[in-house]
C-alpha positions as CSV (number, residue, x, y, z in Angstrom):
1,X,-71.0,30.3,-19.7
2,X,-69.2,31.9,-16.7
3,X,-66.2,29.8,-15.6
4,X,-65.2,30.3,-11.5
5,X,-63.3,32.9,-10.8
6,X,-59.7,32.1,-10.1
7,X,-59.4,33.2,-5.8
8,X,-57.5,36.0,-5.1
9,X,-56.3,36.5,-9.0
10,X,-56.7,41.2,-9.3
11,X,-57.6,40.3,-13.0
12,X,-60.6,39.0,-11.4
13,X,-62.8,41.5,-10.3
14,X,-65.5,44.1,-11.6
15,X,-63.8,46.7,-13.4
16,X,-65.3,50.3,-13.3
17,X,-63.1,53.2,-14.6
18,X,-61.3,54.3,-11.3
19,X,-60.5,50.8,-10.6
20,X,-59.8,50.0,-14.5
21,X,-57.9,52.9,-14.2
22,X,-55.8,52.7,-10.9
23,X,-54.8,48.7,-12.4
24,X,-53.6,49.8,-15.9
25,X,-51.9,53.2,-14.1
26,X,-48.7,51.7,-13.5
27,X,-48.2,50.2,-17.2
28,X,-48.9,53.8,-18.4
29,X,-46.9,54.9,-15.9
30,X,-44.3,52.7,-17.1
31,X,-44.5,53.7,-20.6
32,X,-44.6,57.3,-19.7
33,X,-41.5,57.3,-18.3
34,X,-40.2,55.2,-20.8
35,X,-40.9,58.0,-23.2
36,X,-39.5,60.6,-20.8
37,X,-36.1,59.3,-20.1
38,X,-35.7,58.2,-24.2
39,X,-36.4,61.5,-25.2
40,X,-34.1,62.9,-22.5
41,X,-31.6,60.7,-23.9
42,X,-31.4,62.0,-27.6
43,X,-31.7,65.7,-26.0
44,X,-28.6,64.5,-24.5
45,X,-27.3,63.5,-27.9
46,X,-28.5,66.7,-29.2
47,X,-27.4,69.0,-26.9
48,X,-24.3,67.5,-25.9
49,X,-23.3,66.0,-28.8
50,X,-24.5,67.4,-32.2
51,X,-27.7,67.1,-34.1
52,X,-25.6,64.9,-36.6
53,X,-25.4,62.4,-33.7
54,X,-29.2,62.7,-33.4
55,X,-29.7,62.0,-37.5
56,X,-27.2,58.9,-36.9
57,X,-29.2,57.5,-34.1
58,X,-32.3,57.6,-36.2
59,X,-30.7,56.4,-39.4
60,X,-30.0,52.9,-37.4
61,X,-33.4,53.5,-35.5
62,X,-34.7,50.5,-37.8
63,X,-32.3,47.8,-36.1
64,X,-33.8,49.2,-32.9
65,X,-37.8,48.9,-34.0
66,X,-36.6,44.9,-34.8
67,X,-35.0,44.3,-31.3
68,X,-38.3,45.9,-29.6
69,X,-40.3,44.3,-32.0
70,X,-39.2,40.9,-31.4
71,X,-39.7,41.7,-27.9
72,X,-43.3,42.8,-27.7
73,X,-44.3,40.0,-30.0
74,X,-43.3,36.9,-27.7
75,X,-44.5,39.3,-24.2
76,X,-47.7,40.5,-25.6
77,X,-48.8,37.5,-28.2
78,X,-47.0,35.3,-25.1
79,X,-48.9,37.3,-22.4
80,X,-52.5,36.6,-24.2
81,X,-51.6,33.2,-23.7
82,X,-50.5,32.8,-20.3
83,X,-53.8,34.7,-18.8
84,X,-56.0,33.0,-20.9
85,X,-54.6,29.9,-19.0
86,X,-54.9,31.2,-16.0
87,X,-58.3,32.0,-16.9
88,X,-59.1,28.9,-17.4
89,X,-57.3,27.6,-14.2
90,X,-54.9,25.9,-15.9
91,X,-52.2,27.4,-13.6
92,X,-49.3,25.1,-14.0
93,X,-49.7,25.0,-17.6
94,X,-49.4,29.0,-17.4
95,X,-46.4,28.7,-15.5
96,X,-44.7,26.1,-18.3
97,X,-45.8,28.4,-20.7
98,X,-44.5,31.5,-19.8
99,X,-41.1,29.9,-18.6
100,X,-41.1,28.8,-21.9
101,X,-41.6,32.3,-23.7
102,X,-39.1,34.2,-21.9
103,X,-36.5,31.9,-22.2
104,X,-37.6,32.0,-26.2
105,X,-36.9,35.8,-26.0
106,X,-33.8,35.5,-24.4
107,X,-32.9,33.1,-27.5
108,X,-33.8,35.6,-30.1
109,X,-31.7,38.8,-28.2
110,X,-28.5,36.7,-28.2
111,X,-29.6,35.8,-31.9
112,X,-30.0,39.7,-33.0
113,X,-26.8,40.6,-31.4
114,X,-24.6,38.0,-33.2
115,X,-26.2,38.9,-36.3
116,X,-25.6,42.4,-36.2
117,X,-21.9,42.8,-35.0
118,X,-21.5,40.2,-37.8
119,X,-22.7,42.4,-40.5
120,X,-22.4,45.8,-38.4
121,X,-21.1,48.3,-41.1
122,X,-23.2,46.5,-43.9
123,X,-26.2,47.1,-42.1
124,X,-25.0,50.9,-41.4
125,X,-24.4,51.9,-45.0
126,X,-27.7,49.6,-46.1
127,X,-29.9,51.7,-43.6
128,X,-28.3,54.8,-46.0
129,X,-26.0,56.5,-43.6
130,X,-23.7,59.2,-45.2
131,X,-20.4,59.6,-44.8
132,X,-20.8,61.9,-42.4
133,X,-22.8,60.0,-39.9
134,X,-21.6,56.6,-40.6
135,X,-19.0,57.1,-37.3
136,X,-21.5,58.2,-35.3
137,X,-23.8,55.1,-36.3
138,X,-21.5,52.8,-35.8
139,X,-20.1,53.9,-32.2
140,X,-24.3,53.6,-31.2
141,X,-25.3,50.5,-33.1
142,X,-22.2,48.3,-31.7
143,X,-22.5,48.8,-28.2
144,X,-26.2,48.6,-27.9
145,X,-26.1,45.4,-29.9
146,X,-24.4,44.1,-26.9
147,X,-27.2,44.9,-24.9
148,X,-29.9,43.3,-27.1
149,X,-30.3,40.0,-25.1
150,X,-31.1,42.1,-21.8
151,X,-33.0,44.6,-24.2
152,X,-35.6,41.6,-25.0
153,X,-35.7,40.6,-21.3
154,X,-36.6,43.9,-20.2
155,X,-39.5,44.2,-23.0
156,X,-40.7,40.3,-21.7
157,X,-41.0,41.2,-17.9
158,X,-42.5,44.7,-18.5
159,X,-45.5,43.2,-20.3
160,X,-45.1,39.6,-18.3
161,X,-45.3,41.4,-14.1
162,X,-49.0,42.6,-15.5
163,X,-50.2,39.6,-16.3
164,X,-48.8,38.4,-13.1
165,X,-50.8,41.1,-10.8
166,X,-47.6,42.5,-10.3
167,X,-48.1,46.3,-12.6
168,X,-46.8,47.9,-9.9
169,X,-43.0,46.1,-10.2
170,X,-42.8,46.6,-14.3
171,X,-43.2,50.6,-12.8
172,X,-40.8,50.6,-10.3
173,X,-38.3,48.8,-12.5
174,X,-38.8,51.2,-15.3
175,X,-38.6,54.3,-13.3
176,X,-35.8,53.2,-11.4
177,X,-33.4,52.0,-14.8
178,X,-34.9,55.1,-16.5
179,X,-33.3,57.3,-13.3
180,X,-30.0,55.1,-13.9
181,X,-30.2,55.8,-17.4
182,X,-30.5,59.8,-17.5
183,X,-27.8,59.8,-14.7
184,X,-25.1,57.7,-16.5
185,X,-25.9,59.5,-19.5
186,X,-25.2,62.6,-18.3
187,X,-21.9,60.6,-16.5
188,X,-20.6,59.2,-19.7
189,X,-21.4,62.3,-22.5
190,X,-21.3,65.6,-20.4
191,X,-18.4,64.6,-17.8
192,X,-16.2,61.9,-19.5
193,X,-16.8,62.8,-23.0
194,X,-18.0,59.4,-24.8
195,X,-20.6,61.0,-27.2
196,X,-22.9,58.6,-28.5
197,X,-20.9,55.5,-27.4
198,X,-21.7,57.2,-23.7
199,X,-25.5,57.4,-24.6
200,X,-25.6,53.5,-26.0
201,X,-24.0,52.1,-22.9
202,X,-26.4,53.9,-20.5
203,X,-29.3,52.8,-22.3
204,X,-28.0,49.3,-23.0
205,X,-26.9,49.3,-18.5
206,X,-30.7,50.7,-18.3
207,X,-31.6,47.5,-20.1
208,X,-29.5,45.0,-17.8
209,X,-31.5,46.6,-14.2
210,X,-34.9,45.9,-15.3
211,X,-34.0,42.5,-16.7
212,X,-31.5,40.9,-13.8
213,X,-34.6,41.9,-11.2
214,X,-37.1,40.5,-13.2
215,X,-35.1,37.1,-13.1
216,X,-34.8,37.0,-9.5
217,X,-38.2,38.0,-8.8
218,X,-39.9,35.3,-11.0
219,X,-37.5,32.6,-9.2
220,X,-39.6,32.8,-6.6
221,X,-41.9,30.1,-5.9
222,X,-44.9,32.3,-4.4
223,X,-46.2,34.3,-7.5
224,X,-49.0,33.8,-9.7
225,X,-46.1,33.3,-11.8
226,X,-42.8,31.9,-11.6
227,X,-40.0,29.8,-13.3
228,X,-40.4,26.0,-13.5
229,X,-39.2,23.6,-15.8
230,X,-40.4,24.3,-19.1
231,X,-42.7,21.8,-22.0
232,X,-41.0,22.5,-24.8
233,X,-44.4,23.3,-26.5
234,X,-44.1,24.6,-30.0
235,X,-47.5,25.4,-30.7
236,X,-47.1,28.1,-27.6
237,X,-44.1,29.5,-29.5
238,X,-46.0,29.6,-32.4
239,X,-49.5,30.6,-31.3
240,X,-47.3,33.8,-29.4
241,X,-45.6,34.8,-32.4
242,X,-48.9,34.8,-34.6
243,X,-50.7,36.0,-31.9
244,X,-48.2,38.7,-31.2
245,X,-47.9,39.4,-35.0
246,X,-49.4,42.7,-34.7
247,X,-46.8,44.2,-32.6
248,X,-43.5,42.9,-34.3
249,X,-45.7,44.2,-37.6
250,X,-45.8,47.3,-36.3
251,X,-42.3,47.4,-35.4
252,X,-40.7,46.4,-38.8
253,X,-43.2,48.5,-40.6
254,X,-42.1,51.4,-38.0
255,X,-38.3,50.1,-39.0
256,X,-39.0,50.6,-42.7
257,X,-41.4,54.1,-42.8
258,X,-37.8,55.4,-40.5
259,X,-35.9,54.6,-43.6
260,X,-38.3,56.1,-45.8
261,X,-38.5,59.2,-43.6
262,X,-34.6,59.6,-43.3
263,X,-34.5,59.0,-47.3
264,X,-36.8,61.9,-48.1
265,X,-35.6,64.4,-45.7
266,X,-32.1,63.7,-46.8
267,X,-33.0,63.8,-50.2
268,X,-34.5,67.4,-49.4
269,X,-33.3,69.1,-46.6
270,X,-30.0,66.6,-45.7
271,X,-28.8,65.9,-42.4
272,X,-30.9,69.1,-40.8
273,X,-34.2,67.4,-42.3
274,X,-33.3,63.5,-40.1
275,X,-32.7,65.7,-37.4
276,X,-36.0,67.3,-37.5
277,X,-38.1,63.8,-38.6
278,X,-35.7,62.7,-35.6
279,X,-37.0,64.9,-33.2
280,X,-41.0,64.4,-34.4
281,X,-40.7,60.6,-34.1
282,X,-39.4,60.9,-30.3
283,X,-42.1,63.1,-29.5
284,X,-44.4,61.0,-31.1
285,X,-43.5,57.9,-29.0
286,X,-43.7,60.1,-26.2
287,X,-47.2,61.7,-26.4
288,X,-48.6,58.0,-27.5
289,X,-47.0,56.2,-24.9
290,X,-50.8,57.1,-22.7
291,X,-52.3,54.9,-25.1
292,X,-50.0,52.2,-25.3
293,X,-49.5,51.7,-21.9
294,X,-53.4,52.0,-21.4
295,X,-53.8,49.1,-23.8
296,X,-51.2,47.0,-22.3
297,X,-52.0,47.6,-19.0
298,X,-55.8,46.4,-19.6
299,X,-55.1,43.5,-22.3
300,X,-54.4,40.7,-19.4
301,X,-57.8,42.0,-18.1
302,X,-59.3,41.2,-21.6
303,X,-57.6,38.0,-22.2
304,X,-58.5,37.0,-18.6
305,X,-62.4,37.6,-19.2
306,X,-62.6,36.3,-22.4
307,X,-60.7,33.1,-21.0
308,X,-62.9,32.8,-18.2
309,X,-65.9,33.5,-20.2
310,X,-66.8,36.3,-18.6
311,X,-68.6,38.3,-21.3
312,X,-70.5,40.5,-19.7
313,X,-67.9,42.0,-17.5
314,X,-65.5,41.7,-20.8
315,X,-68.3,43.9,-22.1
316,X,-68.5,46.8,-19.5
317,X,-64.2,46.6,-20.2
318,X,-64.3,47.6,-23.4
319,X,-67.0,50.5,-23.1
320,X,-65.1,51.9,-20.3
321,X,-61.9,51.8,-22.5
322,X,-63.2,52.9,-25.4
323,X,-64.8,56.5,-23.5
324,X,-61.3,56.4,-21.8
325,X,-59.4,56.7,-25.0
326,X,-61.6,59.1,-27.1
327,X,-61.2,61.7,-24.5
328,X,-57.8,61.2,-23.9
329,X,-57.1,61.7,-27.9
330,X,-58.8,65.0,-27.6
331,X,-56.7,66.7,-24.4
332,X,-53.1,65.1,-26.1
333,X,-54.0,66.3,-29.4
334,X,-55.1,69.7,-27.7
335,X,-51.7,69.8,-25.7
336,X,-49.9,68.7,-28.9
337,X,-50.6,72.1,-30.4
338,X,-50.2,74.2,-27.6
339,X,-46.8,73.0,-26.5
340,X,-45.5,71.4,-29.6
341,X,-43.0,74.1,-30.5
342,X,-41.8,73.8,-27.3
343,X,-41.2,70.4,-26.9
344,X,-38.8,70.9,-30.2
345,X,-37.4,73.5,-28.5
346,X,-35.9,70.7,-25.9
347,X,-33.8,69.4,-28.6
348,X,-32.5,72.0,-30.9
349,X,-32.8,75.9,-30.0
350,X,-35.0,77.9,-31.7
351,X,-32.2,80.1,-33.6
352,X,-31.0,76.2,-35.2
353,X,-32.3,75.3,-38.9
354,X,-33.3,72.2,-37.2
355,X,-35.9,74.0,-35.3
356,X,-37.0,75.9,-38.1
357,X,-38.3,73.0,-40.2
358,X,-39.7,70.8,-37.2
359,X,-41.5,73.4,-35.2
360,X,-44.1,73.8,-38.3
361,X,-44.2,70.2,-39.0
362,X,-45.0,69.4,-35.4
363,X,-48.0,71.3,-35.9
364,X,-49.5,69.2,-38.6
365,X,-48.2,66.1,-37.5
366,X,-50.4,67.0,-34.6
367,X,-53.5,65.6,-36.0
368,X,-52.9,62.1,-36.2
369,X,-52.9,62.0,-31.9
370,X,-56.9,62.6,-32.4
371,X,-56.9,59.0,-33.9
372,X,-54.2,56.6,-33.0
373,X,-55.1,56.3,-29.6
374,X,-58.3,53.9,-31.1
375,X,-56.4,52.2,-33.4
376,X,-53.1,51.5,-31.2
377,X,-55.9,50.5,-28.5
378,X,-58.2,48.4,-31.1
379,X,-54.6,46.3,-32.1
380,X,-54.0,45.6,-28.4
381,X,-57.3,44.3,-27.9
382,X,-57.3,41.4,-30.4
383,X,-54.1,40.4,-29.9
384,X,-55.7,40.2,-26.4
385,X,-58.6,38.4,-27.4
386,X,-56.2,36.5,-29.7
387,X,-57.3,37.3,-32.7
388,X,-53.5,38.0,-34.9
389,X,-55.1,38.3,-38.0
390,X,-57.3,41.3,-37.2
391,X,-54.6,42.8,-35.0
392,X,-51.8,42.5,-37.4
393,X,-53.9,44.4,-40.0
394,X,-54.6,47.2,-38.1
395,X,-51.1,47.5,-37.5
396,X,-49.9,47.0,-40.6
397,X,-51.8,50.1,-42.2
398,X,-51.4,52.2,-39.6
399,X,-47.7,51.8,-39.4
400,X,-46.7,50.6,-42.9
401,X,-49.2,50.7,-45.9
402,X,-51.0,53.9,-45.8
403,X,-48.2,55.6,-44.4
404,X,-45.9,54.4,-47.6
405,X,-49.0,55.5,-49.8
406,X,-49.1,58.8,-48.2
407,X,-45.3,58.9,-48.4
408,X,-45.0,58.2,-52.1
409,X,-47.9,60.7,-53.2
410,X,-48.3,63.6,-50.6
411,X,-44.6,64.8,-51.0
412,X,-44.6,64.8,-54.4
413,X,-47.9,66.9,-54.7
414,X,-47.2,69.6,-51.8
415,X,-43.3,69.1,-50.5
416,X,-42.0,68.3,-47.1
417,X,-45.6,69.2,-45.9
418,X,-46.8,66.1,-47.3
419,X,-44.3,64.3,-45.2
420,X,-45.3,65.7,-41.9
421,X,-49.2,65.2,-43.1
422,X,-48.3,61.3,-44.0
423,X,-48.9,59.9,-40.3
424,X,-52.0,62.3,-39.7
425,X,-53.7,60.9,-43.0
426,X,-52.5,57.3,-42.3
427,X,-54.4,57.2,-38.7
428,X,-57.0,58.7,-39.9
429,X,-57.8,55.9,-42.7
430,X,-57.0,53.3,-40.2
431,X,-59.2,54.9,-37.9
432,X,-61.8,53.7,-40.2
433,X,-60.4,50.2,-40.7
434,X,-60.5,49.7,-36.4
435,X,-64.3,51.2,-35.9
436,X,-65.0,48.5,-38.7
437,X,-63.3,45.5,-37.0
438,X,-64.9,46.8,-33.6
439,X,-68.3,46.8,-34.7
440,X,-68.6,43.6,-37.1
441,X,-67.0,42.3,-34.2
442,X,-68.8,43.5,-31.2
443,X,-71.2,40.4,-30.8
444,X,-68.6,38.0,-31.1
445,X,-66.4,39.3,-28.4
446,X,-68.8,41.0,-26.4
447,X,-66.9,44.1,-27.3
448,X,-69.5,46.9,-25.7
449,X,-70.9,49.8,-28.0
């Protein structure tokens, strides 16, 4: 049964792919550029510094992955929530709810960064730092600790202004902290000489933009959604954190295949050998960041639809997305190819050892962009419809259990190739594991074919 449609609410409308499209753009534009200034930030580190200094800020990467995973799973597991509400026309309640979330997050950033200046150098040698890199980690990890409370706050409102109607802020806030970012960057490694310290505090300042302006504009009173005075609900803090499992699985397990990574390339090539898994895993984030911000910035749409019982428009959604994505996978994994050696080229020159041992690996790691665009997009969708349990899995094999399978047999059986190959053969399995779910699933949710 079809429930009214909330007036005036964008999530509310007939979706064809232009429109479906032009709504999601700036979430994908968001992430793109999200991708674009990261990865211009450890070229920074890499060119400015040493690829040493790259190595150290992958070796605490993991603390990183828990910070943004903590993040994502209160906004997106929160965000499912809130437009389901609003769905439903339960619009107060939404507003409760979400006041509720990000002041949740804000909890859990301040918790993170007590936490880890508290055990700061334990957690550096744990992550298996040598003694080489262990300065270098440390003068990253302390100062973006600080930042960790506006880190989460910036993660909430990215994902939170779409299921406002707002898209278009979460874009111009990114773009404009990202600008920030590269410049100080620049300012506090090439011209005052900080080295990675310099690199932390313009990311953790690119953090603090993003999350002071999306405080002021949710204290307005004239939004779909705004502050009010919280319920302290804890089944909302609950049902966000189950619901959002997926993501916050995806981030530890990303935390703990980074460790794994480091391990073996140290173990086999050293320091050059993080540098180069370094420079793969950045490029990675940046050439999925199309898919991520696709299935971020249609998720409210989902949740909204399936909250207002709109199945067969929820229907036509998901067959638009799921063309959208397939043929997308095919042009980034055709671009991967061609341009692959060059994008390592950005970060080490092609007379380093460095660039020796990644250019070749970027090659076969280039296969696993013809599938995770389907299974990063088939995890979004049930945490938008909900659905944890499902979502979580798909995460958790795509980021964590087939990846440590292929990481404990492939390099044993054919080298450092069977590293690069462990993410391609991971996706690909998953792959499977989301057309499953998808189809068994297809009448229940009205999921399109």
């Amino acid at each position: 049964m079809t429930r009214p449609r909330t007036p005036g609410n964008p999530l509310a409308q007939d979706f064809t792919l232009i429109p479906l499209l032009r709504f999601a753009f700036p979430t994908i534009a968001t992430m793109l550029f999200m991708g674009l200034y990261t990865m211009t930030d450890t070229i920074f580190i890499s060119r400015l510094v040493n690829t040493n200094a790259l190595s150290a800020v992958n070796i605490v990467c993991p603390v990183i992955n828990i910070m943004v995973g903590l993040g994502t799973m209160a906004a997106t597991g929160g965000s499912a929530i809130i437009a389901r509400r609003m769905g439903e026309g339960q619009e107060r309640q939404a507003k409760q709810d979400f006041t509720l979330i990000v002041l949740f997050g804000a909890f859990l950033g301040i918790l993170v960064a007590v936490t880890g200046l508290f055990f700061l150098d334990h957690i550096i040698w744990w992550l298996g730092a040598t003694d080489m890199l262990f300065p270098y980690c440390k003068d990253y990890l302390r100062i973006l600790l600080l930042f960790a409370p506006a880190s989460m706050l910036q993660t909430l409102f990215q994902n939170l202004t779409v299921t406002a109607g707002r898209p278009s802020l979460g874009l111009s806030l990114s773009v404009g902290a990202g600008i920030i970012n590269i410049i100080l960057d620049y300012l506090f490694m090439a011209v005052l000489g900080m080295g990675v310290m310099g690199a932390a505090l313009g990311t953790g300042i690119g953090y603090v933009i993003p999350a002071s302006i999306g405080i002021l504009f949710f204290s307005g009173k004239n939004g779909t959604l705004s502050f009010v005075r919280p319920s302290l609900r804890l089944s909302v803090l609950t049902k966000s954190c189950a619901n959002g499992s997926s993501e916050m699985v995806s981030q530890i397990s990303s935390a703990v295949t980074t460790f794994f990574f480091n391990r073996a390339m140290l173990k086999m090539l050293g320091e050059n050998g993080v540098a180069a898994i370094t420079i793969i895993i950045y490029a990675q984030f940046l050439l999925t960041t199309l898919y991520i911000g696709f299935s971020m910035g249609v998720a409210p749409v989902i949740s909204f639809n399936y909250g207002a019982g709109n199945l067969l428009r929820l229907k036509n959604i998901c067959r638009i997305c799921l063309r959208f994505i397939a043929v997308s996978s095919a042009c980034i994994f055709l671009s991967s190819l061609l341009f692959g050696p060059r994008l390592v080229h950005l970060f080490a020159g092609s007379e380093t050892l460095v660039y020796d041992i990644a250019a070749p690996g970027f090659v076969l790691f280039s296969f696993s962009f013809l599938f995770s665009g389907m299974n990063i997009f088939s995890s979004a969708t049930f945490t938008a419809l909900s659905n944890g349990r499902i979502s979580a899995l798909i995460s958790f094999f795509r980021t964590f259990g087939l990846i440590m399978l292929c990481l404990l047999i492939l390099p044993a059986l054919i080298g450092v190739n069977g590293v690069w190959l462990a993410v391609p053969v991971a996706e690909l399995l998953t792959f499977g594991v989301s057309a499953y779910f998808l189809h068994s699933c297809r009448e229940k949710y009205s999921l399109g074919g």
